[in-house]
C-alpha positions as protocol buffer text, in pm:
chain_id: "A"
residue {
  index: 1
  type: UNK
  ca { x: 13021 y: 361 z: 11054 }
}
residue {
  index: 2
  type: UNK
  ca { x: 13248 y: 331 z: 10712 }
}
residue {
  index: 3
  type: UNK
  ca { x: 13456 y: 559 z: 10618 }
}
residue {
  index: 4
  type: UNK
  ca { x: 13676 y: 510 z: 10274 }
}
residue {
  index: 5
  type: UNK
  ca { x: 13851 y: 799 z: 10053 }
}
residue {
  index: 6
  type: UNK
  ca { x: 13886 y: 659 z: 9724 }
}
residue {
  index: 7
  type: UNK
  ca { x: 14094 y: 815 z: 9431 }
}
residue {
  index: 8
  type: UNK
  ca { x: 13893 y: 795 z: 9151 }
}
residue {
  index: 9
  type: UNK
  ca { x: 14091 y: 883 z: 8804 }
}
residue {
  index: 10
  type: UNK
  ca { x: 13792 y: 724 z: 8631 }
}
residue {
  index: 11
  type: UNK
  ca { x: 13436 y: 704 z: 8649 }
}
residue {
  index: 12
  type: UNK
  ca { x: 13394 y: 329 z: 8657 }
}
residue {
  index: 13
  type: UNK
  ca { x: 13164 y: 107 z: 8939 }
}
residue {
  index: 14
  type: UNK
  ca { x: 13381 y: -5 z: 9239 }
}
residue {
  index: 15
  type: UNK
  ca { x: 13271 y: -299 z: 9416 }
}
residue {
  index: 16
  type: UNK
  ca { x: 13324 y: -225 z: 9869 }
}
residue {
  index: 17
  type: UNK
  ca { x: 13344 y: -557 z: 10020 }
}
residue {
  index: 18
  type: UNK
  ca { x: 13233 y: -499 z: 10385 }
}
residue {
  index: 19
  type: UNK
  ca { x: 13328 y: -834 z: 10620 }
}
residue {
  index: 20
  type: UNK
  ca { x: 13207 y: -805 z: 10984 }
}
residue {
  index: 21
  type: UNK
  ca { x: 13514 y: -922 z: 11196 }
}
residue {
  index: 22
  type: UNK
  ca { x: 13225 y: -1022 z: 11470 }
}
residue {
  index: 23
  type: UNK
  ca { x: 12994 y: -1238 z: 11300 }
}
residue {
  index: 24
  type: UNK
  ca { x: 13105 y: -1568 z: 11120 }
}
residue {
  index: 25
  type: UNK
  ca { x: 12985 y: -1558 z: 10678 }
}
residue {
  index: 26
  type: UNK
  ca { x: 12877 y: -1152 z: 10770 }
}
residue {
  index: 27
  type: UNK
  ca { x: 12987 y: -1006 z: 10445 }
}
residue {
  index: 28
  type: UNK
  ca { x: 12829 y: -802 z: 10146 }
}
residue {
  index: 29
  type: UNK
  ca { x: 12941 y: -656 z: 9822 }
}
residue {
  index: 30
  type: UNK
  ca { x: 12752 y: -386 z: 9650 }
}
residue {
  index: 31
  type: UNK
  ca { x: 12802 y: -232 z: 9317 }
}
residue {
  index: 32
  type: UNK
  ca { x: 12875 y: 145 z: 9400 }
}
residue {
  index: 33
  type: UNK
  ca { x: 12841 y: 359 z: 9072 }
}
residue {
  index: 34
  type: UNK
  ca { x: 12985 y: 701 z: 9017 }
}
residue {
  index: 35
  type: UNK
  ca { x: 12783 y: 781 z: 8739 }
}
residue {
  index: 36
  type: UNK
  ca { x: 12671 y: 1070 z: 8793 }
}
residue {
  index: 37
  type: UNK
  ca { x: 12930 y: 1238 z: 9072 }
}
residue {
  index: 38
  type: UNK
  ca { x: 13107 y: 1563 z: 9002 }
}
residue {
  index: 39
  type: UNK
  ca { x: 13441 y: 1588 z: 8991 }
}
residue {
  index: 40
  type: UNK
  ca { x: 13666 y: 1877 z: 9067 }
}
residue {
  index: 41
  type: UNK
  ca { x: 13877 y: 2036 z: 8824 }
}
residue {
  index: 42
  type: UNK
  ca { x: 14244 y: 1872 z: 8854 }
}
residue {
  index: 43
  type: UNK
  ca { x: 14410 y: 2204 z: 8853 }
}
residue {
  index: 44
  type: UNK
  ca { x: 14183 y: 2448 z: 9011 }
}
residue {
  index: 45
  type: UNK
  ca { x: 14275 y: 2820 z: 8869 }
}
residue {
  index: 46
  type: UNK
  ca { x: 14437 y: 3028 z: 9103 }
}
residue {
  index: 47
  type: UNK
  ca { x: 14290 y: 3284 z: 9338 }
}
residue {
  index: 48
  type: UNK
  ca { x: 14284 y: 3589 z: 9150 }
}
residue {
  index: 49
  type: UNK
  ca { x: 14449 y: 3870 z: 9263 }
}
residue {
  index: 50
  type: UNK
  ca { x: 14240 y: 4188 z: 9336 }
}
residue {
  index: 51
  type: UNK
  ca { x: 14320 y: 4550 z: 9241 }
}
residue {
  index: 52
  type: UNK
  ca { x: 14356 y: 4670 z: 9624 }
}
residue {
  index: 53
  type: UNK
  ca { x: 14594 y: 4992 z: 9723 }
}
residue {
  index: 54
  type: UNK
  ca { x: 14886 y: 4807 z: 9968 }
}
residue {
  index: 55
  type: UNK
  ca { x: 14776 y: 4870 z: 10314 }
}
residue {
  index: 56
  type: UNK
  ca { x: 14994 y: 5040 z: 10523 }
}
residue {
  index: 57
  type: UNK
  ca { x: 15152 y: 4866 z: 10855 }
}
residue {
  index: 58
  type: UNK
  ca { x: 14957 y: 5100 z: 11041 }
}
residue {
  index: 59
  type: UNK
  ca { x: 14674 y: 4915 z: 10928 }
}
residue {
  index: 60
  type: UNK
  ca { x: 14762 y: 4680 z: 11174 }
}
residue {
  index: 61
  type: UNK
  ca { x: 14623 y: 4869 z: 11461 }
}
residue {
  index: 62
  type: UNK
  ca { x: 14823 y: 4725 z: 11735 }
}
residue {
  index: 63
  type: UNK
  ca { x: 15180 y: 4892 z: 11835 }
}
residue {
  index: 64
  type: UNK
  ca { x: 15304 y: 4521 z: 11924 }
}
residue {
  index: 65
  type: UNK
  ca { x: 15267 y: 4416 z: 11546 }
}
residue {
  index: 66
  type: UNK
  ca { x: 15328 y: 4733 z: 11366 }
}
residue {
  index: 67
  type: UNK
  ca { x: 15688 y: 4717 z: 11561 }
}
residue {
  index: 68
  type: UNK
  ca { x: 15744 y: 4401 z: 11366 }
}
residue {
  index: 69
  type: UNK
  ca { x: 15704 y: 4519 z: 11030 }
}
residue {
  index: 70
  type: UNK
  ca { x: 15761 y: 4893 z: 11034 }
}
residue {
  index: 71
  type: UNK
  ca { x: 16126 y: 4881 z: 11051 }
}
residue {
  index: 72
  type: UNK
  ca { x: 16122 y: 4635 z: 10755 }
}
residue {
  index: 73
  type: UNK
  ca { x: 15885 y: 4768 z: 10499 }
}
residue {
  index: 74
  type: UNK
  ca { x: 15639 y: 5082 z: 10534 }
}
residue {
  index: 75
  type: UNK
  ca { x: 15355 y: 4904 z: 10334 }
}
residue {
  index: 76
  type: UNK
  ca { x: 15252 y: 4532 z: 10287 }
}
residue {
  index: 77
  type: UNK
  ca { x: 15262 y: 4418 z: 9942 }
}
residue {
  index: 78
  type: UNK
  ca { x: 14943 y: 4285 z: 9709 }
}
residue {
  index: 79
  type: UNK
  ca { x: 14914 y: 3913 z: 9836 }
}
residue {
  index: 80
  type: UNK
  ca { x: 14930 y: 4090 z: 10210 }
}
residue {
  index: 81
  type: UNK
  ca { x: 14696 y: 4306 z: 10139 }
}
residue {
  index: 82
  type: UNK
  ca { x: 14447 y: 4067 z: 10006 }
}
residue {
  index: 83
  type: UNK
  ca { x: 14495 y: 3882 z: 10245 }
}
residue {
  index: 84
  type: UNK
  ca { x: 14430 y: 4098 z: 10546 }
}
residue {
  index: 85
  type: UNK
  ca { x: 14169 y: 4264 z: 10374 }
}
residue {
  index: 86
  type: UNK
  ca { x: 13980 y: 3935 z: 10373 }
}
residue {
  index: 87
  type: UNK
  ca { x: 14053 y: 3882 z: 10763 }
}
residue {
  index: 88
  type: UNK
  ca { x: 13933 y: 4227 z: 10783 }
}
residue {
  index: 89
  type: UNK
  ca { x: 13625 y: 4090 z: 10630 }
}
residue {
  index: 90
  type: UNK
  ca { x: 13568 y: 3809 z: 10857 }
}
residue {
  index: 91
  type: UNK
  ca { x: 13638 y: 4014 z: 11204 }
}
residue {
  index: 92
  type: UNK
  ca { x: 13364 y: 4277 z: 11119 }
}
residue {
  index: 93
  type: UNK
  ca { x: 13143 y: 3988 z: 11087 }
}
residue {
  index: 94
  type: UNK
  ca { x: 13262 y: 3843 z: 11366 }
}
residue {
  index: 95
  type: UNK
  ca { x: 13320 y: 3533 z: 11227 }
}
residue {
  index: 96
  type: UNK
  ca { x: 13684 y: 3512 z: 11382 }
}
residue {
  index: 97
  type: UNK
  ca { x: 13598 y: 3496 z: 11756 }
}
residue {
  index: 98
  type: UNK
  ca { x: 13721 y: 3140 z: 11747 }
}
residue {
  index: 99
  type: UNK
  ca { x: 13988 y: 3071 z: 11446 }
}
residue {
  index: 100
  type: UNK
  ca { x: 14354 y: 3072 z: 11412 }
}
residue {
  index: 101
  type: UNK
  ca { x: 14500 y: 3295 z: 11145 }
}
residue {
  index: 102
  type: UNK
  ca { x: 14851 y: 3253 z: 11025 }
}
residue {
  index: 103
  type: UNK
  ca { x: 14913 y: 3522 z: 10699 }
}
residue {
  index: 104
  type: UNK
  ca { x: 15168 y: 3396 z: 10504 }
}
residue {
  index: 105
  type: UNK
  ca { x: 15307 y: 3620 z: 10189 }
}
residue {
  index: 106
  type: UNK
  ca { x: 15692 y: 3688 z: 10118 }
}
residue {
  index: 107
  type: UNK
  ca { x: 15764 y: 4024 z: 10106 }
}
């Protein structure tokens, strides 16, 4: 298996040279053309933020967490709330039985 990330600035032919470092004169070079391959935009625009009404701690559900954050602020603020609104999403799908989630948003 070969496995190469290339940073292409340019859609121009690159030329791999594979050498076997088992077998004696075991070497190839093939023209590799990015023609046709999509690029991403360089600066992808930013996630846009939706009109959601800030969540309340006590959306939380769970004494242990709402402790944390109800002494600080009563309600989370629009990047928060868009945020747990998505995890929201992906629990009642029950597509977060086996991920990690670490929320991040100043307040």
């Amino acid at each position: 298996m070969l496995s190469r990330c290339l940073w292409c600035f340019q859609v121009r032919p690159y030329f791999p040279q594979v050498v076997s470092d088992r077998w004696i004169a075991s070497e190839t070079q093939l023209p590799v053309s990015f023609k046709h391959l999509i690029l991403p935009e360089k600066f992808p625009p930013p996630t846009e933020l939706l009109d959601l009404q800030p969540l309340p701690v006590s959306a939380l559900r769970n004494p242990t967490y709402e402790g944390l954050y109800s002494d600080k602020f009563p309600f989370f603020n629009p990047i928060q709330t868009q945020g747990l609104y998505a995890i929201s999403m992906f629990s009642f799908f029950n597509l977060l039985e086996s991920l990690n989630v670490f929320p991040l948003a100043l307040t």
